[in-house]
BALOBA-1460 file (C-alpha; in Angstrom, 3 decimals):
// residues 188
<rec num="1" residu="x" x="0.283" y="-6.784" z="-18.211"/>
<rec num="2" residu="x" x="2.822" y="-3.854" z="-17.012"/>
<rec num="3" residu="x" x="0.813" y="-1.328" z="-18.834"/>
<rec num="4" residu="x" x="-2.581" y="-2.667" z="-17.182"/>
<rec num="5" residu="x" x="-1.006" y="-2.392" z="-13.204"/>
<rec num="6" residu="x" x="0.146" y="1.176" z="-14.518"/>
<rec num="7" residu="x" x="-3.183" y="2.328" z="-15.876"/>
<rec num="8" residu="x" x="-4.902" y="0.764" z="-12.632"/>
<rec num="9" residu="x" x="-2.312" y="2.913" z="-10.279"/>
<rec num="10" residu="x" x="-2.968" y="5.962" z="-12.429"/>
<rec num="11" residu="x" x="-6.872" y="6.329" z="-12.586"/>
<rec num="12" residu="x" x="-7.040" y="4.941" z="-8.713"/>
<rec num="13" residu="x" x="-5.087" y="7.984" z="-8.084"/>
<rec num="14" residu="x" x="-6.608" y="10.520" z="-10.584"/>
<rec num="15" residu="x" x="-10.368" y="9.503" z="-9.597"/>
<rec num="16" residu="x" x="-10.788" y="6.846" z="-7.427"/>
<rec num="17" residu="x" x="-14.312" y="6.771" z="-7.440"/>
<rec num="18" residu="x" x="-14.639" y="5.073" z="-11.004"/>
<rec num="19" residu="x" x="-11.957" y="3.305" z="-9.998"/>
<rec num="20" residu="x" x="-13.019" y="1.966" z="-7.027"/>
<rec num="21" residu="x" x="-16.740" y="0.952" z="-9.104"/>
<rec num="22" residu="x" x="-14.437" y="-0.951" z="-11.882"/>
<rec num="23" residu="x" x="-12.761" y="-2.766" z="-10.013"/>
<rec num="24" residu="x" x="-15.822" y="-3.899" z="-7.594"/>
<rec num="25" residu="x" x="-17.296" y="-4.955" z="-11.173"/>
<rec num="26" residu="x" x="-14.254" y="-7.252" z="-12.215"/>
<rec num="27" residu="x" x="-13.503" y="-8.466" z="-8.866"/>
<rec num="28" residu="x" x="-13.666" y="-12.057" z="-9.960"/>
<rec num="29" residu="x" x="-11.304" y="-11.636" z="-13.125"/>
<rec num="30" residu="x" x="-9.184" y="-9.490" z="-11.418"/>
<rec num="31" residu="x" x="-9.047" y="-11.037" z="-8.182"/>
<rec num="32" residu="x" x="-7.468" y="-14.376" z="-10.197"/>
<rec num="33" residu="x" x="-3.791" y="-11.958" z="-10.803"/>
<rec num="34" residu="x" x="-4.049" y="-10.086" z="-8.236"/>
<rec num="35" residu="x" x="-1.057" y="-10.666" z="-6.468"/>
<rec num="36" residu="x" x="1.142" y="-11.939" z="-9.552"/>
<rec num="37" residu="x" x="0.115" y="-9.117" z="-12.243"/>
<rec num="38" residu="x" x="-0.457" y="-6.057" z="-9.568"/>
<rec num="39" residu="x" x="1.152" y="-6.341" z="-5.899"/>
<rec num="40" residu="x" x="4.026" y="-7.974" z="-5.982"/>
<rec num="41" residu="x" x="5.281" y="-6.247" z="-9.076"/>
<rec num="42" residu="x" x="4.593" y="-2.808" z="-7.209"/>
<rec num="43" residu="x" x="6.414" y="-4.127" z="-4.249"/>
<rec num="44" residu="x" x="9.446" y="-5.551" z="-6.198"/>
<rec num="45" residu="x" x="9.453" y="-1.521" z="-8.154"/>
<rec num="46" residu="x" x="9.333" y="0.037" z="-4.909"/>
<rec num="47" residu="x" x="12.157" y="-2.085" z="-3.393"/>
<rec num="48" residu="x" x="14.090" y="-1.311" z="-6.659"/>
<rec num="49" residu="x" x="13.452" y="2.650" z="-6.237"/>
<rec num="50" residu="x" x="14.978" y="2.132" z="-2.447"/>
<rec num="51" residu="x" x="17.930" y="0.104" z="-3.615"/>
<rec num="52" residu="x" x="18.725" y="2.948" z="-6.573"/>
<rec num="53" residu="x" x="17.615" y="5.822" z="-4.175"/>
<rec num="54" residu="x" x="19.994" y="4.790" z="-1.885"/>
<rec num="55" residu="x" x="22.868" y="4.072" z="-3.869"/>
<rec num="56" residu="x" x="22.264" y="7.596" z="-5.955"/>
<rec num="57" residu="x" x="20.926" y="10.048" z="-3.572"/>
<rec num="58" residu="x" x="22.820" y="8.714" z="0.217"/>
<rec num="59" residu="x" x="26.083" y="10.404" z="0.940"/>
<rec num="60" residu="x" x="27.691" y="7.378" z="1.549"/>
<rec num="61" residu="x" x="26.764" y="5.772" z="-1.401"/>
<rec num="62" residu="x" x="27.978" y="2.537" z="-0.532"/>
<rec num="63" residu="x" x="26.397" y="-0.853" z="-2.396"/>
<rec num="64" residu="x" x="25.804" y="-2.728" z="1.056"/>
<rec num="65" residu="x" x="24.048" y="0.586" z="2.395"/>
<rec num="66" residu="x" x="21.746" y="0.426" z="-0.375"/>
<rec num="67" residu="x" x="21.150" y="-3.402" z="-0.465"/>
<rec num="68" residu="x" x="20.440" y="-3.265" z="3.329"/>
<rec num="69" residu="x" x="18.016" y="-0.920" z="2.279"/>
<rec num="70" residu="x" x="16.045" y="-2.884" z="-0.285"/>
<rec num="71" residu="x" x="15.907" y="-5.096" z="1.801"/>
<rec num="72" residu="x" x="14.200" y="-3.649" z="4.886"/>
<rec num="73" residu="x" x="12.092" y="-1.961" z="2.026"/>
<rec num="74" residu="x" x="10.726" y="-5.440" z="0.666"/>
<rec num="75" residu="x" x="10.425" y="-7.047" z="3.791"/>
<rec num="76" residu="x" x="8.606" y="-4.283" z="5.513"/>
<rec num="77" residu="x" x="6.348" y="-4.479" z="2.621"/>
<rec num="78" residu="x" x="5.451" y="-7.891" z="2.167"/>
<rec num="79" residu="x" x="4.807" y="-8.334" z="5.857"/>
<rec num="80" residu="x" x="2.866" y="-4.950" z="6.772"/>
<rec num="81" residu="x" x="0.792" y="-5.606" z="4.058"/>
<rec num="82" residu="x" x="-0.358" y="-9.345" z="4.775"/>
<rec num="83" residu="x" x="-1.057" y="-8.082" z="8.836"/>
<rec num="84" residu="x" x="-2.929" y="-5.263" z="8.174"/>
<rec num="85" residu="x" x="-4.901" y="-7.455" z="5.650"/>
<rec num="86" residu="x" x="-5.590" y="-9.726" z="8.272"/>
<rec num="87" residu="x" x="-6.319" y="-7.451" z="10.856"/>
<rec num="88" residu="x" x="-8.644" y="-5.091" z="8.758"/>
<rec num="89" residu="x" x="-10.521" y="-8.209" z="7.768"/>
<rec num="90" residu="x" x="-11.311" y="-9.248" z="11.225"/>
<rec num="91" residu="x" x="-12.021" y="-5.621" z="11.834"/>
<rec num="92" residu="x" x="-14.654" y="-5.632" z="8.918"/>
<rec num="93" residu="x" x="-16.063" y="-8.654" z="9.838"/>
<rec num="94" residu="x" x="-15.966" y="-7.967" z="13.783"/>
<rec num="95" residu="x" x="-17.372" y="-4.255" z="13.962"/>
<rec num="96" residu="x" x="-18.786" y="-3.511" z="10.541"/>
<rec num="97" residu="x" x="-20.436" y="-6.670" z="9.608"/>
<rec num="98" residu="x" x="-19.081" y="-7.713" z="6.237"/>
<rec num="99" residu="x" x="-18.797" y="-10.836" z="4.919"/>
<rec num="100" residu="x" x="-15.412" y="-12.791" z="5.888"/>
<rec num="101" residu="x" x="-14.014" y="-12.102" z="2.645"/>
<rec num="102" residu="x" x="-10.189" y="-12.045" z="2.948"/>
<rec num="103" residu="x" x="-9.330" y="-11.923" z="-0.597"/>
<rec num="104" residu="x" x="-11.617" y="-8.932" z="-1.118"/>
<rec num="105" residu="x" x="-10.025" y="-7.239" z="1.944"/>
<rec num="106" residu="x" x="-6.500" y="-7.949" z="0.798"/>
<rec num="107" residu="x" x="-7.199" y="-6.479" z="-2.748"/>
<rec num="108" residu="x" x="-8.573" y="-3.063" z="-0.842"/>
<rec num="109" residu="x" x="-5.377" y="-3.015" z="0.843"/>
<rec num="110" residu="x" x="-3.473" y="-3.461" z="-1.993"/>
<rec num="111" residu="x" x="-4.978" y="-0.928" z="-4.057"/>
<rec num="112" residu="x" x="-4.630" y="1.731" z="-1.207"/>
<rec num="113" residu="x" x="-0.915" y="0.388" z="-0.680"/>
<rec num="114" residu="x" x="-0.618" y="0.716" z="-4.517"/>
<rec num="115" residu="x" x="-0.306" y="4.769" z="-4.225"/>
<rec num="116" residu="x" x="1.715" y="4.633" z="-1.098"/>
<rec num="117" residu="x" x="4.294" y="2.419" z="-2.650"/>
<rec num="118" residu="x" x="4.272" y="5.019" z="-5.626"/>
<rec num="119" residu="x" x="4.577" y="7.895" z="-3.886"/>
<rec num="120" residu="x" x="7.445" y="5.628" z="-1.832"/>
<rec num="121" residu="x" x="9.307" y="5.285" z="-5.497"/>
<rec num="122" residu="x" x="9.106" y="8.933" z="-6.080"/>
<rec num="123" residu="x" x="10.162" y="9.778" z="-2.565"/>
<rec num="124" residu="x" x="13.067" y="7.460" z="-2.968"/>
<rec num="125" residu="x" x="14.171" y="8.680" z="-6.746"/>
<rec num="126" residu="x" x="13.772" y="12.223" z="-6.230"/>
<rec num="127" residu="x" x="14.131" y="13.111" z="-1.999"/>
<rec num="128" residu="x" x="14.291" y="16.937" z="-2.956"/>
<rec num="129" residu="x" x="10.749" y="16.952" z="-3.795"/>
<rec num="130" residu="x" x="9.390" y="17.211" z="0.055"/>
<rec num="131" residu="x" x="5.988" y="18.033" z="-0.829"/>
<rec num="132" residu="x" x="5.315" y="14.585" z="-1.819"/>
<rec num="133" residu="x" x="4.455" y="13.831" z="1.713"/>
<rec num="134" residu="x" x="1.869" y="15.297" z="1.867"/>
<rec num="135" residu="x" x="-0.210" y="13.615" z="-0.751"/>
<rec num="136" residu="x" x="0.095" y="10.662" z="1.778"/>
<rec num="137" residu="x" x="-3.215" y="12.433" z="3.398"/>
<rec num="138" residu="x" x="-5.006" y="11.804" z="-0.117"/>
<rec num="139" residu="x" x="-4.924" y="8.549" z="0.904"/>
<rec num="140" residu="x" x="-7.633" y="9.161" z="3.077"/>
<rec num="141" residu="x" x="-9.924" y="10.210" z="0.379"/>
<rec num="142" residu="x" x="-9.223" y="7.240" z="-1.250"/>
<rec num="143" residu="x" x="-9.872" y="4.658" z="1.552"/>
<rec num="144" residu="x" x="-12.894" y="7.373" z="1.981"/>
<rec num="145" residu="x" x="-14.494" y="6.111" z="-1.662"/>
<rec num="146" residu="x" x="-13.170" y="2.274" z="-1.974"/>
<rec num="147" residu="x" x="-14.951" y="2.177" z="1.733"/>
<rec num="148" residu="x" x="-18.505" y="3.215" z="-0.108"/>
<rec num="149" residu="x" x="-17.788" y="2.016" z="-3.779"/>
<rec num="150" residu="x" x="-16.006" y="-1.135" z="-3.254"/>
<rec num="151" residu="x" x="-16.794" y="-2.145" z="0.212"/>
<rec num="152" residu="x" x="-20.307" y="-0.896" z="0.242"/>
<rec num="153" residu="x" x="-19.525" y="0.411" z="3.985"/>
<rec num="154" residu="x" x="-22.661" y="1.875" z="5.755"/>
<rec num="155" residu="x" x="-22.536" y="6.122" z="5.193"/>
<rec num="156" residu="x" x="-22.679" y="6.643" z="8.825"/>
<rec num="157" residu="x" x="-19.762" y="4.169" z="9.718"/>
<rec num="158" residu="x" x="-17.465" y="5.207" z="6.805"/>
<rec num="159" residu="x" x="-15.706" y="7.751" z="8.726"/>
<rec num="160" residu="x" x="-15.392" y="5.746" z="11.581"/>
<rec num="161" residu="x" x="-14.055" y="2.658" z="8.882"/>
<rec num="162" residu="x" x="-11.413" y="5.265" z="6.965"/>
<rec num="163" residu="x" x="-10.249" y="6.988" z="10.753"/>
<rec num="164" residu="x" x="-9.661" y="2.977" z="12.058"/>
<rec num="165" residu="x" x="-8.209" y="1.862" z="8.225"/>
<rec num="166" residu="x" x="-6.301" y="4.458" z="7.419"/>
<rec num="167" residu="x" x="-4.493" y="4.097" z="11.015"/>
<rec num="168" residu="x" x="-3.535" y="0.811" z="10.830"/>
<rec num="169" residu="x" x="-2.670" y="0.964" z="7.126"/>
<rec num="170" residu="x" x="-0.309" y="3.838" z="8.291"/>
<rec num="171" residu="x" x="0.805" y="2.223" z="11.506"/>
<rec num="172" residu="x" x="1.225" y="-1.503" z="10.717"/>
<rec num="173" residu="x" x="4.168" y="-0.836" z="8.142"/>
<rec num="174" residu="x" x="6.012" y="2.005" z="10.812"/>
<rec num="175" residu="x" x="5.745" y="-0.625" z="13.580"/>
<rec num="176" residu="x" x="7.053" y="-3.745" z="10.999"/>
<rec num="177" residu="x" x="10.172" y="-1.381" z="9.974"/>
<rec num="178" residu="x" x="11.121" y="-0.662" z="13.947"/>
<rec num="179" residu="x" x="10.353" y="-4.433" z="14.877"/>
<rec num="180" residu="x" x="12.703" y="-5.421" z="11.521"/>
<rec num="181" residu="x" x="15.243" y="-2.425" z="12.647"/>
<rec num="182" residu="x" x="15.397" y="-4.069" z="16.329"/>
<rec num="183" residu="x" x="15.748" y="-8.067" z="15.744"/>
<rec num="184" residu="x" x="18.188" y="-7.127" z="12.990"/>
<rec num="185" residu="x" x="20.204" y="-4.146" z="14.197"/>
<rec num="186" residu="x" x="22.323" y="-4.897" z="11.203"/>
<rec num="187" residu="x" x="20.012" y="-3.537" z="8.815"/>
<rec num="188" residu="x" x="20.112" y="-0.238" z="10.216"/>
């Protein structure tokens, strides 16, 4: 089961365009364990690699720092992902005339949030490697081919679909965090 989320995370990373065309072809199997054998475990590793970043790698490496952390992380998480699942679904079916698939829309989220939430972990573990922000622009490429391969987005709107997607799949997450940050000061 672990190895299988692994493997998934790894070739939608390495080529995304085979990727992309697998998982459009076991949509239905996949689709049943989505959540339970892909997102949340990705989501509950991420929140882990905040809790152990911030305990390890925070000068004041204080247990209720780092708790207050993993927190925020999983929270921010769970909600950004479920709004901008929502949102890009009435997008899709609003402006680029898809199907009002929610399911399907939620799983293209997921996948994309899949490699942010690694490179989150890594970012966490190992802070000193400061390149790692930048793959955050590959990203793009990747909402770029699930938009064609697994969405089967028109090739003259998939720029404007990747632009709009890849902003609010940015955006949503920043603006959850601040919104968390401010109606529980606490946390911060």
């Amino acid at each position: 089961m672990h190895k299988n989320f692994i493997n998934i995370l790894i070739s939608l990373g390495i080529s995304p365009i085979p990727s992309w065309t697998n998982i459009d072809n076991e949509e239905k199997e996949i689709g049943k364990g989505f959540f339970v054998n892909y997102l949340y475990p990705l989501m509950g590793a991420t929140t882990i690699a905040a809790f152990v970043g911030t305990l390890f790698n925070k000068k004041e490496a204080v247990l209720e720092c780092a708790i207050k952390e993993s927190i925020l992380c999983f929270v921010t998480l769970f909600v950004a992902f479920f709004i901008s699942s929502y949102i890009l679904n009435m997008i899709n079916v609003k402006y680029f005339k898809l199907g009002n698939n929610l399911l399907r829309t939620q799983m293209f989220v997921g996948y994309i949030s899949s490699i942010s939430y690694a490179l989150m972990m890594i970012q966490s573990l190992l802070p000193e490697l400061f390149f790692i922000k930048f793959a955050h622009y590959y990203i793009l490429y990747i909402i770029w081919t699930g938009s064609e391969h697994f969405l089967k987005i028109q090739d003259k709107k998939r720029l404007i679909y990747m632009i709009a997607s890849g902003a609010l799949l940015y955006s949503i997450p920043f603006f959850v965090r601040k919104f968390l940050l401010l109606l529980m000061p606490g946390l911060s």
